[in-house]
C-alpha positions as CSV (number, residue, x, y, z in Angstrom):
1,X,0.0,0.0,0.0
2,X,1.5,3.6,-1.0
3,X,-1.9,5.3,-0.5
4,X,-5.4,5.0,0.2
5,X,-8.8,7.1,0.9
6,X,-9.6,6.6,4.6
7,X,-13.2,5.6,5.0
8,X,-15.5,5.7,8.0
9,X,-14.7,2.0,8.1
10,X,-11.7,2.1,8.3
11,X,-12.2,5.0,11.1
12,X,-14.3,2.4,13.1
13,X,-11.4,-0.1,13.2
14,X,-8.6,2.0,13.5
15,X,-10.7,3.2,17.0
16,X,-10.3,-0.8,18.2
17,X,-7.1,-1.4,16.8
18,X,-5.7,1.2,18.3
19,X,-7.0,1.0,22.0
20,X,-5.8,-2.6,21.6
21,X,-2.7,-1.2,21.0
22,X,-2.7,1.5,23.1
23,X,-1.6,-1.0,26.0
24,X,-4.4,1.2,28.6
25,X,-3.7,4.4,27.7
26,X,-3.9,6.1,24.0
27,X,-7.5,8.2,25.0
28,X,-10.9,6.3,25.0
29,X,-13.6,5.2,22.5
30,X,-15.9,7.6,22.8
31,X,-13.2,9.7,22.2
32,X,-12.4,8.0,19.1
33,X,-15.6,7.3,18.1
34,X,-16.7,11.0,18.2
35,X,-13.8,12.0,16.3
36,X,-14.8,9.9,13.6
37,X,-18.2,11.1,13.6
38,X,-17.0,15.2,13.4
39,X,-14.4,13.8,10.4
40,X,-16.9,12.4,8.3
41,X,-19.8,14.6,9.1
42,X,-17.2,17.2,7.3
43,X,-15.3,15.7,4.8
44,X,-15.0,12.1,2.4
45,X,-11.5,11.7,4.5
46,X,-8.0,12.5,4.0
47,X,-5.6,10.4,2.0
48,X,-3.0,7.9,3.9
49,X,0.1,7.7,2.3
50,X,3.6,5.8,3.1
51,X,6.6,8.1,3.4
52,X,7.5,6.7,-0.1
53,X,5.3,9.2,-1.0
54,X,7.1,12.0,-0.2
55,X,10.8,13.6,-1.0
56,X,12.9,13.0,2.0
57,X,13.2,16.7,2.3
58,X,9.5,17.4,2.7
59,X,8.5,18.2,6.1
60,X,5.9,16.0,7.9
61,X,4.2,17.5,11.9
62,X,3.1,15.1,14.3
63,X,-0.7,15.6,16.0
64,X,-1.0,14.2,19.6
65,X,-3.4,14.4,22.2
66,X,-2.2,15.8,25.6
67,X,-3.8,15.1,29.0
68,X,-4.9,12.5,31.7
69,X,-7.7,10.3,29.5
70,X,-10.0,10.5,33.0
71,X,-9.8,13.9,33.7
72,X,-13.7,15.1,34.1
73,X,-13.2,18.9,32.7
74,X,-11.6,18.0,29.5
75,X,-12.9,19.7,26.6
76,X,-11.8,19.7,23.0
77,X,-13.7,20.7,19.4
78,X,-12.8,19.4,16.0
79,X,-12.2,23.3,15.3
80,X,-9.3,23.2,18.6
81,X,-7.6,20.4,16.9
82,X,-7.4,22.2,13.3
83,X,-6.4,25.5,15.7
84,X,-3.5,23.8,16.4
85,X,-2.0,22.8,13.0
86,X,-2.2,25.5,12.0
87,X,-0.4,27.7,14.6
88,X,2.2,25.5,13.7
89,X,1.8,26.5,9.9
90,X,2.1,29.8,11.3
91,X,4.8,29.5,13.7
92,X,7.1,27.3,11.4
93,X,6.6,30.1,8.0
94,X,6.6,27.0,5.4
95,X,4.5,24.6,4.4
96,X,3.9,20.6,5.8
97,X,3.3,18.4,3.7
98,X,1.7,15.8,5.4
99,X,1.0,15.2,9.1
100,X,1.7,12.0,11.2
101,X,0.4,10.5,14.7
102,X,2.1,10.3,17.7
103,X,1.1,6.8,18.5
104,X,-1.7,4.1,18.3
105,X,-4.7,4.8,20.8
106,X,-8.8,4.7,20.7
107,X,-8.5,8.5,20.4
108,X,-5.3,8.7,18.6
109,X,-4.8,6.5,16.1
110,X,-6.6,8.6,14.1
111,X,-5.1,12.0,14.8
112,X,-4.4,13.8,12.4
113,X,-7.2,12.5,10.1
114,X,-9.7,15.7,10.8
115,X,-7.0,18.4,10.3
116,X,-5.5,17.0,7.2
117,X,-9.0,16.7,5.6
118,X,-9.3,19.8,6.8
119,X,-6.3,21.6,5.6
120,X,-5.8,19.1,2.2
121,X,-3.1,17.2,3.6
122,X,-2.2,13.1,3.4
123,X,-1.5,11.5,6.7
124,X,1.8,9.1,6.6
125,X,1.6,5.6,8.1
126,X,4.2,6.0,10.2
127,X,3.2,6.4,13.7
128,X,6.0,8.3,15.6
129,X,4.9,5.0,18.0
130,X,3.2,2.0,17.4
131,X,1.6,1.9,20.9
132,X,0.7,4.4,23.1
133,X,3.4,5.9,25.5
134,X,2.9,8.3,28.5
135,X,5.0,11.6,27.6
136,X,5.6,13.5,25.0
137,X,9.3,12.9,24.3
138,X,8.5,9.3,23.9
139,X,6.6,10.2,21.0
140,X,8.9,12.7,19.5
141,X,11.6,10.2,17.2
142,X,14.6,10.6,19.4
143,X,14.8,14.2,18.4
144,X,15.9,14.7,22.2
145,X,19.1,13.3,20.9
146,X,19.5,15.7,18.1
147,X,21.8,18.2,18.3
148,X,20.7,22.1,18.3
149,X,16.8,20.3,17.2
150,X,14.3,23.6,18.9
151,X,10.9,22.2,19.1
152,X,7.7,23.9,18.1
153,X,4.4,23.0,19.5
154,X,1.3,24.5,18.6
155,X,-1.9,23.6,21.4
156,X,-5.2,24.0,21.8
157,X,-7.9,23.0,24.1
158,X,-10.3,23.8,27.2
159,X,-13.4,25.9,27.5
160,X,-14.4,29.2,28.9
161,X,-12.0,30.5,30.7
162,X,-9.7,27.3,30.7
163,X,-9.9,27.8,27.4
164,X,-5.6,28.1,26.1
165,X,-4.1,27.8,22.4
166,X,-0.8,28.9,21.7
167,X,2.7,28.2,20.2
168,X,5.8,27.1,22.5
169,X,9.0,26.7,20.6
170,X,12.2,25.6,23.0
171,X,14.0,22.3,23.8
172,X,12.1,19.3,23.8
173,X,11.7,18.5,26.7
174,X,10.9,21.8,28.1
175,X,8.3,22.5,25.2
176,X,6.6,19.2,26.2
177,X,6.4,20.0,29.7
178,X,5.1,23.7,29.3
179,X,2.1,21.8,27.0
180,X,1.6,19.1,29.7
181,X,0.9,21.5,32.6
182,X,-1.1,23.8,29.8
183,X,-3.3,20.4,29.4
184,X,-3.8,20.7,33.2
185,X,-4.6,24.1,33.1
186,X,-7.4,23.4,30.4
187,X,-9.1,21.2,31.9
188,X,-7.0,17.9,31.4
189,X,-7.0,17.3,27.3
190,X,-5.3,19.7,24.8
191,X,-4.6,19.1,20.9
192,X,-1.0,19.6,20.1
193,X,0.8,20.0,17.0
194,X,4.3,19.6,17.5
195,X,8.0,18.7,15.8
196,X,8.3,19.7,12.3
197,X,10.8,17.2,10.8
198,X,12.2,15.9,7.2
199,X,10.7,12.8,6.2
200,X,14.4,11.4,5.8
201,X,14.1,11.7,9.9
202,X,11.0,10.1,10.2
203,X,11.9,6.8,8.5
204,X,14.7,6.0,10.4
205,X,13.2,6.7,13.6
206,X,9.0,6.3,13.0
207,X,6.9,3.0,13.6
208,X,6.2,2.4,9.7
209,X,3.0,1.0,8.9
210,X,1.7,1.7,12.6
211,X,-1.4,2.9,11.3
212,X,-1.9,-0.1,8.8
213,X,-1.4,-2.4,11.5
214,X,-4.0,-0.6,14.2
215,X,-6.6,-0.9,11.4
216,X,-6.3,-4.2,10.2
217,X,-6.5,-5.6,14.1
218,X,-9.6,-3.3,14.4
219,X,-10.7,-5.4,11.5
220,X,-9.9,-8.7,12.7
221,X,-11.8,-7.9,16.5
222,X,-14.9,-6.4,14.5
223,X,-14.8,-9.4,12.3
224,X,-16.4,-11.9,15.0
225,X,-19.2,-11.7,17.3
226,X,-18.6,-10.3,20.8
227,X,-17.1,-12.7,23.2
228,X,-14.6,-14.7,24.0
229,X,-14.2,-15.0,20.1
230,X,-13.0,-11.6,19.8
231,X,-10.6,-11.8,22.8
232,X,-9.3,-15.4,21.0
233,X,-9.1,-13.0,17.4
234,X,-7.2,-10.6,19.4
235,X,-4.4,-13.3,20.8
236,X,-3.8,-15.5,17.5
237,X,-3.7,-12.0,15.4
238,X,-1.2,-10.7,17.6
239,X,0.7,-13.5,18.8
240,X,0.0,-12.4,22.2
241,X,0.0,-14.4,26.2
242,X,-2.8,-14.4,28.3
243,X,-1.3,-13.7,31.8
244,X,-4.4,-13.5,33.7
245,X,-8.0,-13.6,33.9
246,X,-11.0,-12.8,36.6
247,X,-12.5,-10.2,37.8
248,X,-10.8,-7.3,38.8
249,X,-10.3,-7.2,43.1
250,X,-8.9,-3.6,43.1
251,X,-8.4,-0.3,41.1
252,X,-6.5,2.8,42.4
253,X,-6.2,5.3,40.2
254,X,-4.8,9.3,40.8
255,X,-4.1,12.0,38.8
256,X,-0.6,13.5,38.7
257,X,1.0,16.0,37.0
258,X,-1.5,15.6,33.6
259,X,-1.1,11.6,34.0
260,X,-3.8,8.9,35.2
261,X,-1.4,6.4,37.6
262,X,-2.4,4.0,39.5
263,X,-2.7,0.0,40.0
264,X,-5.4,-2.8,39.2
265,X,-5.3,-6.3,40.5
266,X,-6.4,-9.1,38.8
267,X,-6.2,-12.9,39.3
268,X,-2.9,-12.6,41.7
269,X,-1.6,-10.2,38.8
270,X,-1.2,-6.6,39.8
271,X,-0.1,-4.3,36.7
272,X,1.0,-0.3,37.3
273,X,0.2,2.0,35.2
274,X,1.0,5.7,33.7
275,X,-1.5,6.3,31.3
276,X,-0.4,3.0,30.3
277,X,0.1,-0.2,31.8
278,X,3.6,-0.1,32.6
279,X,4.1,-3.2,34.6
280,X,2.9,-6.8,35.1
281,X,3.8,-8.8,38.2
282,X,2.6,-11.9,40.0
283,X,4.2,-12.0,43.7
284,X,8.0,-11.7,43.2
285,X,7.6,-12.6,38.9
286,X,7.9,-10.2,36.5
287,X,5.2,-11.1,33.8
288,X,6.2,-7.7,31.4
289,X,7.5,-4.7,31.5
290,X,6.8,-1.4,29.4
291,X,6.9,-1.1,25.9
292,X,6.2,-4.7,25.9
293,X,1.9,-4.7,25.3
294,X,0.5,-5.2,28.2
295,X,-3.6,-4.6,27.5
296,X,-6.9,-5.6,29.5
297,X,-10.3,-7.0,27.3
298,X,-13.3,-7.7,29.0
299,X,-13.7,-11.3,29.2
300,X,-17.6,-11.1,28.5
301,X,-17.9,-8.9,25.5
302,X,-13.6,-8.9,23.7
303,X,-14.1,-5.1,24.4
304,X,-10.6,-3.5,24.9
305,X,-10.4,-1.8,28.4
306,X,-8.4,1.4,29.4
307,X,-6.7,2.3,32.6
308,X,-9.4,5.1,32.6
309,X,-12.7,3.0,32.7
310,X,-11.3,-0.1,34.3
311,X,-13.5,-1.0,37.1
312,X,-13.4,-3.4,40.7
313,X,-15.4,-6.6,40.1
314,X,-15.1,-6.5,36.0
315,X,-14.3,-9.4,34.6
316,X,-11.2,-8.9,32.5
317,X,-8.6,-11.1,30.1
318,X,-5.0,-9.8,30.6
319,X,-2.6,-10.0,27.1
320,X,0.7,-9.4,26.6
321,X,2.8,-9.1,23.4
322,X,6.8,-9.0,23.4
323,X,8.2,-6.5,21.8
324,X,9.1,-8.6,18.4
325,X,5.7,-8.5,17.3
326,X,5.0,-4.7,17.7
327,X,6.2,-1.9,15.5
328,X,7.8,0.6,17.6
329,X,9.6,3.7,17.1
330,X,13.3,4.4,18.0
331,X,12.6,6.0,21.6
332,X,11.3,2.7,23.2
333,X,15.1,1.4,23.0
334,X,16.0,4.5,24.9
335,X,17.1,3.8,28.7
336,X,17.1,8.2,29.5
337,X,13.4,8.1,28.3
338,X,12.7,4.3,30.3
339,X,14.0,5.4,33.4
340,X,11.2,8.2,33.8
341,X,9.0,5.4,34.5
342,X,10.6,3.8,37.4
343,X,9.6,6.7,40.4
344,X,6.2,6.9,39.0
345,X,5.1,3.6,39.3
346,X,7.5,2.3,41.5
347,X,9.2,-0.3,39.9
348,X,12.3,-1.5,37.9
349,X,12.2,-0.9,34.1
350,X,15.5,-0.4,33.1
351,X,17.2,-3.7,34.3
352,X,14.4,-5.4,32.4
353,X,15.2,-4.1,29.2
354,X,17.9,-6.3,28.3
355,X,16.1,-9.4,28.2
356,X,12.9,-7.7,26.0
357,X,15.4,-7.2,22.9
358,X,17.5,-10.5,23.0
């Protein structure tokens, strides 16, 4: 595939895909499904292309969403997330030619579709990951590593008077955090534009064909009744491990700094999360670790289950994929980026790594 109109159908299962591969994290399917909705009630689609497309020169921006997925004052319009492409447009004083997502989610998955039908652009299939990820630098291609790279971010988000857009252009790391606490201020969910980049970049350091893959799982789960048949297409599609399964004994769940974190117990399993599920243990084991897929499905209806709307007594299926089977961008292989986890959630990532690439 080199390109492709992007139909509602392919909207619909790029919403399941992706929270399957969001891990927990990755925004929720109302989200998803309401972004859907606004694209198509405006526009036939936009156009997904692979970066063979395009001349390695050509500049592509990344669209993410910002925030803690259970925040209760989030607010965000289709018009918000066009706002902030094109403060980048503005900002950056040359054209993009296409835009990209940040990483595979319910919610974002799709981003970018809206504001490239909107503004005429293609999206690429190159997800910057190919599962969701908690910050923003672990969705930004390594270009912390990059010499004298100055980041622009346009955002946009929040209503009344939490209502904030603007442009922040600085290190990446900084830029990212100034947007986090912006998505706080807003109400907990900002669109952001950020990281114009040469497509050259993106192909050494994207998750190609991350989009692809999020549709064509959405496919396979939508493909058979509800069930345990759609939790059985989700294992043999992905090639994944069922680590636990039962209902759910206990859920805590704060939010910190923009970020949902928190625990949930399951069948002697407990798994931490950061937006994402970051770690699964029983006792003394260590059943995965982060960015191995670690993802929860209800065991009565396959539905894929976020660290937002996981509940006590729900009756849940516990996958994991290794890390062979995903595609992932450069910055999961990244031990200054890993470490971050380890004081959130309280647990060892980094001496863990080793063993997940072998």
């Amino acid at each position: 595939m080199t390109q492709q109109r992007l139909t509602h159908d392919d909207g619909v299962a790029a919403i399941y895909g992706g929270c399957i591969l969001g891990g927990g994290g990755g925004g929720l399917i109302a989200e998803g499904e309401a972004k859907v909705r606004d694209l198509f009630e405006r526009s036939e689609g936009p156009t997904l292309i692979s970066l063979d497309e395009l001349d390695d020169d050509q500049t592509v921006a990344c669209v993410a969403l910002v925030g803690a997925p259970s925040a209760q004052d989030a607010f965000l319009t289709a018009d918000q997330m066009v706002e902030a492409v094109e403060l980048v447009q503005q900002h950056a004083g040359s054209g993009l030619s296409a835009l990209m997502t940040n990483e595979n989610g319910a919610a974002t998955t799709i981003n970018g579709w809206l504001q490239a039908a909107a503004l005429g652009l293609p999206v690429v299939d190159s997800p910057a990951n190919g599962r969701a990820h908690p910050t923003g630098s672990m969705g930004a291609l390594s270009l912390h590593a990059r010499t004298g790279y100055r980041s622009v971010q346009g955002f946009s988000g929040g209503s009344g008077t939490r209502r904030f857009a603007g442009t922040i252009a600085g290190t990446l790391s900084e830029a990212s955090d100034v947007v986090r606490q912006v998505s706080v201020y807003a109400g907990g969910l900002v669109s952001v534009c950020r990281n114009p980049v040469e497509v050259a970049y993106i192909r050494e350091h994207a998750a190609l064909g991350g989009v692809s893959q999020a549709i064509e799982l959405g496919k396979v789960f939508l493909g058979v009744e509800q069930g345990q048949a759609r939790v059985d297409a989700v294992v043999g599609h992905l090639g994944a491990e069922r680590l636990a399964e039962g209902p759910v004994s206990e859920v805590q769940i704060v939010q910190r700094g923009g970020f949902d974190v928190g625990l949930v117990r399951i069948d002697g399993v407990e798994l931490t999360f950061w937006n994402e599920y970051m770690t699964a243990e029983r006792g003394e084991e260590r059943l995965g670790t982060f960015p191995e897929l670690l993802m929860t499905l209800d065991a009565r209806t396959g539905a894929p289950v976020v660290t937002a709307e996981i509940q006590e007594q729900q009756h849940v299926v516990v996958i994991k994929v290794g890390v062979d089977r995903l595609l992932l961008g450069s910055t999961m292989r990244d031990a200054s980026l890993l470490a971050g986890i380890e004081p959130i959630v309280n647990k060892k990532i980094i001496e863990h790594q080793e063993a997940l690439w072998r």
